[in-house]
N, C-alpha and C positions, 0 to 999 in steps of 0.2 A: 631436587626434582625440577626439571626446566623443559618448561612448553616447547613441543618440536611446531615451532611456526612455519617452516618451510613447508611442512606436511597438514598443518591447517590451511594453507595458503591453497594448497592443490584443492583441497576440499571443498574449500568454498567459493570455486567456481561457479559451482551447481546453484552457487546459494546466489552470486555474481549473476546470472544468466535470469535466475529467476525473479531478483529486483527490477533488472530491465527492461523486464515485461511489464511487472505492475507498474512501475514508472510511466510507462507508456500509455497501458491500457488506462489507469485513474486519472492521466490528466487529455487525452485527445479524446475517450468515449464517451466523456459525458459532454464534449462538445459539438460533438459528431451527432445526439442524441436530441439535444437542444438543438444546435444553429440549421444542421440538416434533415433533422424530420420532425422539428416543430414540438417536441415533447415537453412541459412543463417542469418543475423543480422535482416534485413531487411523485412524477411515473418517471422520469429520469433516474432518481434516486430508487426507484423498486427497480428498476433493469440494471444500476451499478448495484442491487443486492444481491441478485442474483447467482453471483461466482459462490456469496458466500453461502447462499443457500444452501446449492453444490455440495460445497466445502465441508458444512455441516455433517454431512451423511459419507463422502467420499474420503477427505482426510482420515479420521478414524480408520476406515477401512482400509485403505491402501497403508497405513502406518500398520498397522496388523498383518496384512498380506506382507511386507516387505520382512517384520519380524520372522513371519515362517518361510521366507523364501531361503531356497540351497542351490541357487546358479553356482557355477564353478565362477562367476562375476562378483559375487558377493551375495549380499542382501537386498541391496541399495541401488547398484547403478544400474541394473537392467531398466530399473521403471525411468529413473533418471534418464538414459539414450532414450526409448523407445515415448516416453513421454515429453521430452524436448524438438524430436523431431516430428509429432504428428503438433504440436503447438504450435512450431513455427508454419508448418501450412495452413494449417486455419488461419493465422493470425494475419497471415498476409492478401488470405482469401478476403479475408471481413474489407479491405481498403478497397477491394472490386466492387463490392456491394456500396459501399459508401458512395464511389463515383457513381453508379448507377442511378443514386439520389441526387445527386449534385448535378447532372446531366440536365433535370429535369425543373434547377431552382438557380443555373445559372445567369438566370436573366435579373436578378437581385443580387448577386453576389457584389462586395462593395466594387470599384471600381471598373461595375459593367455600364456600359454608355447606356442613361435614362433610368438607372435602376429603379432610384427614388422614385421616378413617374410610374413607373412600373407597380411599384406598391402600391402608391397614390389612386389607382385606377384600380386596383383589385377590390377596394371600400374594404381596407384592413380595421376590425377592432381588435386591440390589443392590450397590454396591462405595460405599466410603467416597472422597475422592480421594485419602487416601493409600494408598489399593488394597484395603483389606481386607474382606474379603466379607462381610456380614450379612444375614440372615433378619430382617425387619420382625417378625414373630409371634414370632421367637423371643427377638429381644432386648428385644423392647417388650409391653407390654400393652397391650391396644386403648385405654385411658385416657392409658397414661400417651404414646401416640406422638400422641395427637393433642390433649397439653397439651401440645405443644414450642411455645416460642414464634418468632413470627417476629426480633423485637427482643428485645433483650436492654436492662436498666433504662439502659446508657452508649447505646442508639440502635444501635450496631452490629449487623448480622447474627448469629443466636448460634452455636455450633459446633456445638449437636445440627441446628438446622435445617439448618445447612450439608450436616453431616457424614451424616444421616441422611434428612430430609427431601426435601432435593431430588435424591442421587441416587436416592431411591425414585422420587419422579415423572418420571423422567426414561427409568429403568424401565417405568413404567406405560404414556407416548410410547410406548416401543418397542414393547413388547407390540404396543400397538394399531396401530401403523404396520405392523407383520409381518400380523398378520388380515388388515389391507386396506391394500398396495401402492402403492396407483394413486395417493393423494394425491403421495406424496416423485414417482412416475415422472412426473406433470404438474409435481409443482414443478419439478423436475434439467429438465425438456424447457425452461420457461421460462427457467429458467436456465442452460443450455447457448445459446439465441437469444441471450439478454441478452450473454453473453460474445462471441458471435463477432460480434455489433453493436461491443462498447467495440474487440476489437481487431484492426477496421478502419480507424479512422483515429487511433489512440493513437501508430505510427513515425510516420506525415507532420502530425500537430499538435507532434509535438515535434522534427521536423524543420524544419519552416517558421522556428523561431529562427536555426538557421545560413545557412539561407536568405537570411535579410532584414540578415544583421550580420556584419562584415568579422571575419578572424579572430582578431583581437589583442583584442576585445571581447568575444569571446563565452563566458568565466568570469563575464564584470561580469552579460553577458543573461543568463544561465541562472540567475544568482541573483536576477534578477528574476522570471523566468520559476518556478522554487522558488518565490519568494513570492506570487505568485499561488496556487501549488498549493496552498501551503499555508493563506491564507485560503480556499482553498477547504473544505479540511478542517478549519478551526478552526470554521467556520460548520455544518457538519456537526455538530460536534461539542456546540456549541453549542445546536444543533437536539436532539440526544440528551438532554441536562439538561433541556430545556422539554417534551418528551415524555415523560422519565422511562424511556430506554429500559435504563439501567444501574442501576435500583431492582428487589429483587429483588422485591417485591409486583408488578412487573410483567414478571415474566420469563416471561407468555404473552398478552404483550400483542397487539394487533391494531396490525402495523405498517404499513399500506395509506395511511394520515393521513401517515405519517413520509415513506414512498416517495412521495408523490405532493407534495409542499411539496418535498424533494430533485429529482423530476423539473424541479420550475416554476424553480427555481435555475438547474438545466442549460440548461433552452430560453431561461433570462433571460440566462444567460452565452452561450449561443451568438448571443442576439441580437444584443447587443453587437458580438461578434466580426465578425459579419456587415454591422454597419452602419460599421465602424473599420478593418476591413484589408482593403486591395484591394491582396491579393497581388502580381498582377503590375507593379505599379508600384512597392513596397516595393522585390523581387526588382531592377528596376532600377535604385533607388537605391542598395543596397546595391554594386551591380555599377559605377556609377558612383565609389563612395566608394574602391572597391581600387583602382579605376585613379588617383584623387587622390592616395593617397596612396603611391602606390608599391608596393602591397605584392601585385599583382596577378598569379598561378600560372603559371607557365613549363608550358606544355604540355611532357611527352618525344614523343619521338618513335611510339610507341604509341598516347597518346591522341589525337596530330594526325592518325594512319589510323584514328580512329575509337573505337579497343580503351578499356581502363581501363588506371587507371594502377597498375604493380605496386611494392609496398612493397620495400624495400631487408630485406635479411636482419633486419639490427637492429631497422627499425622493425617486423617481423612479429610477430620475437622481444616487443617491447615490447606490442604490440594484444593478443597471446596475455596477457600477461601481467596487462594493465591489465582483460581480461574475468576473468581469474581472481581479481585482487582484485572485481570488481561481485559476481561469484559469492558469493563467501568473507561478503562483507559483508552481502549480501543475504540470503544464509542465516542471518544470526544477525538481526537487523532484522527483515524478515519472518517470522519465526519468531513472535517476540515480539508484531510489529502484528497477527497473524493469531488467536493464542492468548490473548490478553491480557484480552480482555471476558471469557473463561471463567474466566482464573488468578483477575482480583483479585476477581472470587465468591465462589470457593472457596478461593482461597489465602488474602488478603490483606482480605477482605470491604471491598473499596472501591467504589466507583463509578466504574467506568473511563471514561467522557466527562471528569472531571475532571482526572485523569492524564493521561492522553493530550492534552486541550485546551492543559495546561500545556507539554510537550514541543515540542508546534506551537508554541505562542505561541514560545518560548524558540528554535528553529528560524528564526521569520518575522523573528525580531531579529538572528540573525547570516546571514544568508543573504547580504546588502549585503557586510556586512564580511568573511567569507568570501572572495566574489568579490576582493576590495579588496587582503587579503591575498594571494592569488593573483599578483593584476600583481605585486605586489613582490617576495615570496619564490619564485613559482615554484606551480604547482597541483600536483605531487607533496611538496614537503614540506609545504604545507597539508593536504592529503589524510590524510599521516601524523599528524600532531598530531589531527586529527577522529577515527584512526581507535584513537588512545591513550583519547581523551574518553571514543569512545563504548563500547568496552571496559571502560573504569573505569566507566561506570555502569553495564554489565549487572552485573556483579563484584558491585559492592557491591549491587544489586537481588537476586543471589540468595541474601543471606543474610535479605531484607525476608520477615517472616511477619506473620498476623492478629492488631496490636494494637499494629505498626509507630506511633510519630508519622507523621503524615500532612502534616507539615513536611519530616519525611527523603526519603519515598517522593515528593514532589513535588522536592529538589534535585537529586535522582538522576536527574527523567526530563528536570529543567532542561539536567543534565549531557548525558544524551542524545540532547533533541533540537540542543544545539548541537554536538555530534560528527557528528551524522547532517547537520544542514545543509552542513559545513565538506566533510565527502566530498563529498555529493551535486552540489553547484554544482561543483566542477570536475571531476569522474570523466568525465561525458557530455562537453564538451570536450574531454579527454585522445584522446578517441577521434577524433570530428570531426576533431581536428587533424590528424588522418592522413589526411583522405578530400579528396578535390578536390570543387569545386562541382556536378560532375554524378554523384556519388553520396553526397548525404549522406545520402538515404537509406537507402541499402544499409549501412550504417558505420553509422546508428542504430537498422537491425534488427541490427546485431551486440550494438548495446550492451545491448538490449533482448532480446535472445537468450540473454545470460550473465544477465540481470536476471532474465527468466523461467524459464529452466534450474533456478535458486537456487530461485527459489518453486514451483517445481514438486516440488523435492525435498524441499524442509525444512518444510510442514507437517505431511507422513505423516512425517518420520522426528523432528520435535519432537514430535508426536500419539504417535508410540510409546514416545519417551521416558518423556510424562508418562502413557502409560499403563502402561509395564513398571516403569519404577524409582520416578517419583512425580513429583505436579505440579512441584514445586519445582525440575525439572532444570531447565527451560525456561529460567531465565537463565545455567546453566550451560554448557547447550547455547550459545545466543545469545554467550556470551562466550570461547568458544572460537573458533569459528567466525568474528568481528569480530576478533581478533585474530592470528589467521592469515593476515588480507587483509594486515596491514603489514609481513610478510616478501617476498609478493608485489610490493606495491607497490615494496617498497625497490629492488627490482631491475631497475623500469623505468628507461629509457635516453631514450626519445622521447613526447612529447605534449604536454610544454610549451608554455606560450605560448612564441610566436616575437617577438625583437624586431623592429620595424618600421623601414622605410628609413629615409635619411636626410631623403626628403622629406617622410617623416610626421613627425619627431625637429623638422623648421624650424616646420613647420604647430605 
């Protein structure tokens, strides 16, 4: 029995296209939030909750709706086209509205003639980000605040600019966004469409893998399925360096250029996808391939009147548990992918496309072997080992400050992004494997339910962290939280892969 990867490869385009997006959206809108309309850690972090709010209520549902759908399309990809294409206008909408803000605070952006003075005269009070409050007029003199330099003689960001300079302007954002409203209320309306466009068909594009692939394979697909997302995001990422969206002379840049080259990406990956997988045929192979090889779902007596099939004590006990490890994990993960363009600003003065490009990359390399390990050892003790990985690298991340070698801060997110891979390819199967073929849906708005819950909670309560005690909780946070999943996990019982008949064991 050998994984048709050609045919996961078409599939998880969708999954391609939709990494691209969160790439994008979690590391320019919480910068767009902060630098251009003055928003603190804190209500920053409740407006990146918001998708998952959404998520909460909409995944489930469209993962259900997708189950009872009968397009002559499939299941799946109707919501897939018609939900990729109303994404990509919104999304490209939101960069208008951003300019519309930007319009109105260019006279501060870094290398506008007088910026500094500019500040300087507005009697900016602001917070350092290790919290401490300062008076621009009182600490400085109108000279001496606007010879701060941007760079420092070693090229680094300096710490008075860090420390003083940009939260003043980021102050001055706010000011102006408070006078006049209506910019951030057109933005959040754009961006309110934009989200409830992605998650429309985010359960049934990540459903259509179990779908199309018998169940003894689907740790091997999903880490394919991973590795598309992930080049999806590395390309993102990538795209951020060449734009320069992580250079702090450009931290009021005009990102409309960025948005609109990420849209043509997504309509280039959904073409693909559209010209490569004819769902309902897939659907049949895969339905053909369980009956070959023996491993094909004994109806109970429930789902043969029709009903769904109900989990046995144990396995509920395990489903419970296996969404409270997605939760636990996700809340330190997301924490971190959400906050991160702002920390290594201010914390770390790095450029975060670079970090983070490293982590994916280091991700799209064990995603394969992941899987691989899985068949052998089982998807929950791989699961654990990912979830030691990625704990030891927030760990050792939270004691990383500004002036770190930038060799160490790059083995740490090595470390991380191959922990995060090692969960994530088999977590989503633990789950599946509890659902029978006419709800995988419904079983992947569960998984995506505990996914979103987590993101829902943990940017406003890492936002308050780093704004009550100090930026630097953030991997604190993140590291308590990843390591709390692997007392949960230890205690699962059921989701393993299952071994396969005897007449797959001859084949």
């Amino acid at each position: 029995m050998k994984l048709n990867y050609k045919r996961v490869i078409c599939v998880g385009f969708a999954f391609f296209l939709i990494s691209a997006f969160w790439q994008a959206y979690d590391t320019i809108i919480p910068k767009i939030l902060t630098d251009k309309f003055g928003l603190n850690q804190a209500v920053s972090g409740a407006v990146m909750a918001l998708d998952n709010i959404l998520a909460l209520f909409m995944l489930p549902l469209f993962g259900t709706l997708s189950d009872k759908c009968n397009s002559k399309h499939g299941k799946r990809t109707p919501f897939i086209l018609i939900g990729t294409l109303c994404a990509v206008v919104a999304f490209v909408g939101m960069s208008f509205a951003d300019n519309a803000q930007l319009a109105k605070i260019e006279a501060v952006a870094p290398g506008a003639e007088n910026a500094q003075v500019v500040l300087y005269d507005a009697n900016l009070k602001a917070k350092t980000p290790d919290g401490e409050e300062f008076s621009v007029c009182e600490k400085f003199t109108k000279e001496e605040f606007a010879a701060i330099e941007m760079y420092g003689e070693d090229g680094n960001v300096t710490e008075e600019y860090t420390n003083y300079v940009v939260p003043a302007r980021q102050d001055y954002a706010r000011k102006t966004m408070e006078q006049n409203p209506s910019t951030l209320i057109v933005f959040m309306l754009v961006l309110l469409l934009t989200l409830l466009s992605m998650a429309t068909f985010r359960s049934p594009a990540v459903a259509l893998m179990p779908d199309v692939t018998v169940k003894p394979l689907r740790s091997k697909a999903n880490s394919i399925i991973n590795l598309m997302g992930a080049a999806g995001g590395i390309i993102v990422l990538i795209l951020g360096m060449i734009f320069g969206t992580g250079k702090s002379q450009n931290a009021l840049m005009s990102y409309t250029a960025f948005f609109c080259v990420i849209a043509g990406i997504m309509l280039l990956a959904l073409c693909i996808f559209k010209l490569t997988v004819n769902e309902p045929k897939l659907v049949a192979e895969m339905e053909a391939d369980t009956k070959k090889y023996g491993i094909e779902e004994t109806p109970d007596e429930e789902e043969a009147a029709g009903g769904s099939r109900k989990l046995s004590r144990g396995e509920f006990v395990s489903l419970i548990l296996i969404l409270a490890s997605v939760a636990l994990w996700y809340m330190g993960y997301n924490a971190v992918t959400s906050k991160y363009s702002v920390y290594a600003s201010t914390v770390l003065n790095l450029d975060y496309n670079l970090t983070l490009m490293i982590a994916t990359a280091a991700a799209i390399v064990c995603y394969v072997p992941a899987g691989m390990l899985a068949s052998k050892f089982g998807r929950k003790k791989t699961i654990l080992g990912g979830i030691i990985l990625l704990g030891s690298a927030f760990l050792l991340a939270s004691f990383a400050r500004s002036g770190w070698p930038v060799m160490a801060m790059n083995v740490i997110f090595v470390m991380a992004g191959m922990g995060w891979a090692t969960i994530n390819v088999n977590s989503y199967p633990m789950v599946v494997e509890l659902s029978r073929g006419g709800d995988v849906g419904k079983y992947t708005g569960f998984y995506y339910t505990a996914s979103m819950a987590a993101q829902t909670v943990t940017p406003m309560l890492s936002g308050l962290f780093m704004e009550v005690i100090a930026m630097e909780s953030l991997f604190v946070y993140a590291t308590i939280m990843v390591l709390s999943a692997f007392f949960t996990m230890f205690c699962v019982k059921h989701g393993d892969s299952k071994p396969v008949g005897k007449k797959a064991e001859a084949e």
